[in-house]
C-alpha positions as protocol buffer text, in pm:
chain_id: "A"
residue {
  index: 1
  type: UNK
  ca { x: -3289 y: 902 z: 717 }
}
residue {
  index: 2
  type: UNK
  ca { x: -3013 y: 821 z: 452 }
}
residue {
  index: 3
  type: UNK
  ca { x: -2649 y: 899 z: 565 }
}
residue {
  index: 4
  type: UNK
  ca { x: -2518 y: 1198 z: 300 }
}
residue {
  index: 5
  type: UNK
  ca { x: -2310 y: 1135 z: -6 }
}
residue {
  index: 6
  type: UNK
  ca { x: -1907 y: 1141 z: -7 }
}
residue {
  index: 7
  type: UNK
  ca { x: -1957 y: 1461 z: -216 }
}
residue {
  index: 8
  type: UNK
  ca { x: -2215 y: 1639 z: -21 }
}
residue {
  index: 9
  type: UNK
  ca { x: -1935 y: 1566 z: 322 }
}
residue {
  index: 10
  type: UNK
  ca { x: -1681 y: 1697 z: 146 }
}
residue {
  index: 11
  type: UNK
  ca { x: -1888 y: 2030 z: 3 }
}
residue {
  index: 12
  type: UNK
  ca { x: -2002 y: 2056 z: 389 }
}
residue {
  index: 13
  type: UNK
  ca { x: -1619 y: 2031 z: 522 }
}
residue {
  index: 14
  type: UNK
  ca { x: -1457 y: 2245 z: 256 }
}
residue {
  index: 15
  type: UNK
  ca { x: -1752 y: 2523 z: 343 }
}
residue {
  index: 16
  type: UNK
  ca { x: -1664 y: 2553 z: 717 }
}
residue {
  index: 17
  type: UNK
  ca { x: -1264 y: 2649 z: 560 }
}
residue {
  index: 18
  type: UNK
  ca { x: -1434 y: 3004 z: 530 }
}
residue {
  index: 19
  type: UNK
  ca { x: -1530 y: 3006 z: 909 }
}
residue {
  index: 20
  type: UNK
  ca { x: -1284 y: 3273 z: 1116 }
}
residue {
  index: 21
  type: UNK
  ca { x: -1305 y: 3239 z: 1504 }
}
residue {
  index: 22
  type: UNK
  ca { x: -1239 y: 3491 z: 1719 }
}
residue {
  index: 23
  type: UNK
  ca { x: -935 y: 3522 z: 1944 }
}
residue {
  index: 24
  type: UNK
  ca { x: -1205 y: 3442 z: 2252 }
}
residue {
  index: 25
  type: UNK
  ca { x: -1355 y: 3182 z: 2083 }
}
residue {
  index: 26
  type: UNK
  ca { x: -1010 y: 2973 z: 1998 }
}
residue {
  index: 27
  type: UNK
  ca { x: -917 y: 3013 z: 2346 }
}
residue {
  index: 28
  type: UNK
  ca { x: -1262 y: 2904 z: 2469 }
}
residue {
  index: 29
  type: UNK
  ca { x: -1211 y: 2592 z: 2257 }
}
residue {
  index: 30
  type: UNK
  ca { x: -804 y: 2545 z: 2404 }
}
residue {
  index: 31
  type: UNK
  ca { x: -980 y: 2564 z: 2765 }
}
residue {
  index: 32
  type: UNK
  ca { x: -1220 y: 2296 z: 2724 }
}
residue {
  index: 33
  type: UNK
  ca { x: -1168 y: 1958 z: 2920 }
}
residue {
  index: 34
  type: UNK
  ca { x: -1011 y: 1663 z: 2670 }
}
residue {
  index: 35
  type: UNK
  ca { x: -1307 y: 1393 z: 2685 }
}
residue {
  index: 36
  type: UNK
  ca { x: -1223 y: 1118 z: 2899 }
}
residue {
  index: 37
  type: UNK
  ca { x: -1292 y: 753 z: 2883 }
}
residue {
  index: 38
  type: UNK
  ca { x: -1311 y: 480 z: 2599 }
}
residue {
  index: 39
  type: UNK
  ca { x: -1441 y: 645 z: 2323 }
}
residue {
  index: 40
  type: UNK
  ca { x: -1216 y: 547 z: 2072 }
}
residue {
  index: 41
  type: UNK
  ca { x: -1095 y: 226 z: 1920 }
}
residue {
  index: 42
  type: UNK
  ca { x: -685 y: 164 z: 1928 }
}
residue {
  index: 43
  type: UNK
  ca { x: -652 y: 320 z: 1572 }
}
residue {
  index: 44
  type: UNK
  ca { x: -896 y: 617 z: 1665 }
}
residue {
  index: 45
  type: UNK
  ca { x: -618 y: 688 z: 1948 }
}
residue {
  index: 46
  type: UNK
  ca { x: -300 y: 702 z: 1746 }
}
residue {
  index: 47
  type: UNK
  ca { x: -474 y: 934 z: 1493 }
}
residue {
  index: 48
  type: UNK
  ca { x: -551 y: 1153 z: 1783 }
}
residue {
  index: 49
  type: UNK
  ca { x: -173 y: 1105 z: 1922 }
}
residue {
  index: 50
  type: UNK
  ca { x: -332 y: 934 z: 2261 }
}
């Protein structure tokens, strides 16, 4: 399996800007549990502010 183009990333991330959630749906996503453990590297962390 070939890993997609730059373009064909970008087309998919500019797509899901149409996507609304619901009121329920943004709070189920605010409830969920931060993932925990050492998933990231050091510069991973500071993008995320952790």
């Amino acid at each position: 399996m070939t890993a997609p183009s730059p373009v064909a990333r970008v087309e998919e991330n500019t797509a899901a800007d149409g996507i609304e959630l619901s009121a329920e749906q943004l709070a189920e996503l605010d409830s969920l549990t931060l993932a925990a453990g050492d998933h990231h590297d050091e510069m991973g962390r500071r993008l995320l502010g952790r």
